[in-house]
N, C-alpha and C positions, 0 to 999 in steps of 0.2 A: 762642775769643775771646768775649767779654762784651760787650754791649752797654749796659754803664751807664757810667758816666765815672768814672776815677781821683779818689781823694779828695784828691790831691796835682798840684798843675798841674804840666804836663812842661816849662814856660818857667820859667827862673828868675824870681822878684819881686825887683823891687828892696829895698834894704836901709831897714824902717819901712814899707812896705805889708802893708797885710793880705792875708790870702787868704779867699776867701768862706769859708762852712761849708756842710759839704755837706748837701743838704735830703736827708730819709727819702724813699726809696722807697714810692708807694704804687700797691696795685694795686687795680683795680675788681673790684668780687666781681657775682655775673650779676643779684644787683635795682638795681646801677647806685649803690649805695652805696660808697662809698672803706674799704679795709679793710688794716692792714698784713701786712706776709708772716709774721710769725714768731704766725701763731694756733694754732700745736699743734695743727690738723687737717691730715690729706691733703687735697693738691690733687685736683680731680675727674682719673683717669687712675691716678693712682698706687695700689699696694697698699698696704693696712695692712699694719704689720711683724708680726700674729699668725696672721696667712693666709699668710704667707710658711714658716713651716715648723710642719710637722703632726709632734708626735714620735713620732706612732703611726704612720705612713708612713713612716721614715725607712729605706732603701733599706742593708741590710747586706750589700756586695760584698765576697766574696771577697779575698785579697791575694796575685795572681799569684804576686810574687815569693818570698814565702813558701812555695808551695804548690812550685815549681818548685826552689828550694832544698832542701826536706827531700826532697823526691824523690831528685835529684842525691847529699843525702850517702847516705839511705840505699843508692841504686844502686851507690856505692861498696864500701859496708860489704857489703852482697849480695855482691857482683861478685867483692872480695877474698877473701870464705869460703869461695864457689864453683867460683873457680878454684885457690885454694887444693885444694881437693878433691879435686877433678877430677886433678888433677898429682898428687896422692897414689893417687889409684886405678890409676895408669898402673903397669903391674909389669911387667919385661921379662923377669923370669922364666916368666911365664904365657904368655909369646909377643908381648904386646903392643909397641909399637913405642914404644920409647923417643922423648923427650922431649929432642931439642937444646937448646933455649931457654925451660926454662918461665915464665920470666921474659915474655917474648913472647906467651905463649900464656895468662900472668894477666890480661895490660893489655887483651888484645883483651874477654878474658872479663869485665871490669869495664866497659870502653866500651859493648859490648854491654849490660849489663845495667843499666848508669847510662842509656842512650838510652832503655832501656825505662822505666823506673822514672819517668824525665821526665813523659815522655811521658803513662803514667798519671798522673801526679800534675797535669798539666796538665786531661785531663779530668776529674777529681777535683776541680779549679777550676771549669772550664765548667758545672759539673751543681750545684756548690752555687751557680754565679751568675745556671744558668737558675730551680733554687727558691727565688731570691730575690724575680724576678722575678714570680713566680707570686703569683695574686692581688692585680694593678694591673689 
């Protein structure tokens, strides 16, 4: 709420009355002299707007979700070649014990290696947001 008064009475005037004009705001500056508000200086308290941001400070973080995305597709792309693989090496001519579902035993292999991949690429976030930080 504002503590000045509407420039528009909230009572209707009758019809051919005037309404006053409203008088300027004026505020007292500290030698006790009357000064209006709009002098394009800061009031004592506030900052100037060039102290407000320094471009040479300017704080470059990381973008999680990016970082945790290309992790994710790469873990995929890993995951599928690897299990891929794997299912190929399996020979049950050699004695080894066939494969019911390789189907089943890809996805696990890609979940697994997408949760890793994450996972780094998350701290891969963390370490370029602590040397960000560095040197404040």
């Amino acid at each position: 709420m504002s503590s000045t008064t509407p420039d528009q009475p909230t009572e209707p005037t009758p019809e051919g009355a005037q309404t006053p004009a409203p008088t300027p705001e004026v505020s007292a500056t500290p030698d006790g002299a009357a000064g209006d508000q709009d002098s394009g200086e800061p009031e004592a308290g506030e900052p100037e707007e060039h102290v407000l941001v320094d471009p040479a400070r300017v704080r470059r973080a990381p973008k999680y979700g990016a970082f945790l995305t290309v992790g994710a597709i790469l873990g995929i792309v890993v995951g599928l070649w690897f299990g891929t693989w794997l299912v190929d090496q399996v020979d049950p001519r050699r004695g080894d014990i066939a494969l019911l579902k390789p189907g089943v035993f890809i996805i696990v292999i890609i979940a697994a290696t997408t949760t890793v991949t994450v996972l780094l690429a998350g701290l891969l976030a963390l370490i370029a947001d602590r040397r960000s930080l560095r040197g404040r």
